[in-house]
C-alpha angles and dihedrals in degrees: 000000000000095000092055099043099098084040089064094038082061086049097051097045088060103046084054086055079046089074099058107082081052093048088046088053083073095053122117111262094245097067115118116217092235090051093047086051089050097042087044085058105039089055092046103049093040086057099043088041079065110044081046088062094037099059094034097246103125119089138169095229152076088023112156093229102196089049087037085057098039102051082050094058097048090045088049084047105045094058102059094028089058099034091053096042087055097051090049091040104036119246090285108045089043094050098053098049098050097037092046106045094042094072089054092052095050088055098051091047094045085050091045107047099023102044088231128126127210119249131252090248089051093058102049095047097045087049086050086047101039084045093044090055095047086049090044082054100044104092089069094105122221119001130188105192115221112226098217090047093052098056093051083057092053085044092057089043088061095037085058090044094052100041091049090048107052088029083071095055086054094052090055084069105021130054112249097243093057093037084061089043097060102027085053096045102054093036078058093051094046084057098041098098086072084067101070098023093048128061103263089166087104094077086067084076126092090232091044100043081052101047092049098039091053092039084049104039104032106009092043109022105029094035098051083044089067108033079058093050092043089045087064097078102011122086111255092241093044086061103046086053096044083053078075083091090076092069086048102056094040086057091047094049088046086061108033099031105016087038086234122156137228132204120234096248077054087057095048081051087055087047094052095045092052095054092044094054083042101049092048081050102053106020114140097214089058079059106059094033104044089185085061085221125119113189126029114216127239 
């Protein structure tokens, strides 16, 4: 169980960003995407800023500056960039694209900076995983896919890339708590601009001063708590693929909280998805090779 226990942590983190498509679904109906990005991120960095401060954990040295700026700007990316493709694709369409592609690209970044290729094991559960997400998508009728907004999607599935892997290289000097704490806050002040150019009147609102509060506090601080703990110990592809997990809890809590339904190719993808989170978790082969990687490049 010890061995699993930051897979799970990555899990966890992503089931918690999993909630927020739900949680969206309450927002007034003035809220624009970018504004809900930059509110989500105000909130959570000024509550990870604190619990930062209130366990100690924050300091003003040994902070690695190119990978601390870095992992800012794809998490200031990342916000805007996946917030708008979803409101010019539509949820699914956005969600796929971002959340698939980002796991490839991991890989391919991960082989190509780090001289490391992924594993066999790798490969076969992202693809059940990435299959099962495109399947859990597939009763949504007839799509047409804007270009522009998938782009943006593509765009969010790097930002995410970029922001897990050189977040791991932070997390090798600085505790997690105070890595989310820094990389959150500056992404919110880089945002914060939305803030006074954009209607925020919305958060006024019972519904609004919910939703932000819940997409700020749990889909944003304790979520990205987590997926940092978890990030210590976990490769940073393995991550971005097990953050699959996001697309399959927002599909379980549209049928058994929203009364959604699912078709039953939509159920195999759940399947799929399942056996693919749960191969990357137990494989035997992540156990003995704690990189997850199986063969170092010359």
């Amino acid at each position: 169980m010890k061995e699993k226990y930051p897979y799970l942590l990555v899990i966890l983190g992503a089931m918690l960003w999993g909630t927020t498509g739900t949680a969206q679904s309450f927002a007034p109906d003035g809220a624009h995407p970018i504004a809900i990005g930059a509110v989500r991120l105000a909130v959570g960095g000024a509550a990870l800023l604190l619990i930062a401060i209130w366990q100690k954990k924050l300091t003003l040295y040994n902070w690695p500056m190119k990978e601390t700026i870095l992992a800012t700007l794809g998490m200031a990316c990342y916000q805007p960039l996946f917030f708008m493709a979803v409101s010019m694709t539509g949820i699914a369409i956005g969600t796929i694209i971002t959340l698939s592609s980002a796991p490839i690209i991991a890989g391919f970044l991960e082989w190509l900076f780090s001289k490391k290729r992924p594993s066999t094991s790798w490969w076969i559960a992202t693809g059940l995983s990435i299959a099962g997400c495109l399947l859990l998508f597939s009763n949504q009728g007839s799509v047409t896919i804007d270009p522009v907004g998938a782009l943006l999607a593509l765009g969010a599935g790097a930002s995410f890339t970029v922001y897990t892997l050189v977040s791991k290289r932070i997390l090798d000097k600085q505790p997690p708590e105070a890595t989310a704490a820094v990389i959150f806050s500056f992404s919110a002040l880089l945002l914060a601009p939305a803030l006074f150019i954009l209607d925020i009147s919305w958060i006024g609102t019972t519904n609004g001063l919910a939703v932000s509060l819940h997409l700020g506090l749990l889909a944003t601080a304790v979520a990205y708590l987590f997926f940092n703990k978890g990030l210590i110990s976990v490769p940073s592809s393995t991550a971005v693929s097990l953050s699959l997990a996001e697309p399959l809890t927002a599909a379980l809590l549209g049928v058994f909280l929203v009364g959604e339904s699912l078709a039953p190719m939509s159920w195999i993808g759940v399947g799929l998805l399942l056996c693919g989170i749960i191969s990357l978790t137990i494989s035997p082969e992540l156990r003995k090779n704690p990189t997850l990687m199986n063969q170092e490049l010359s």
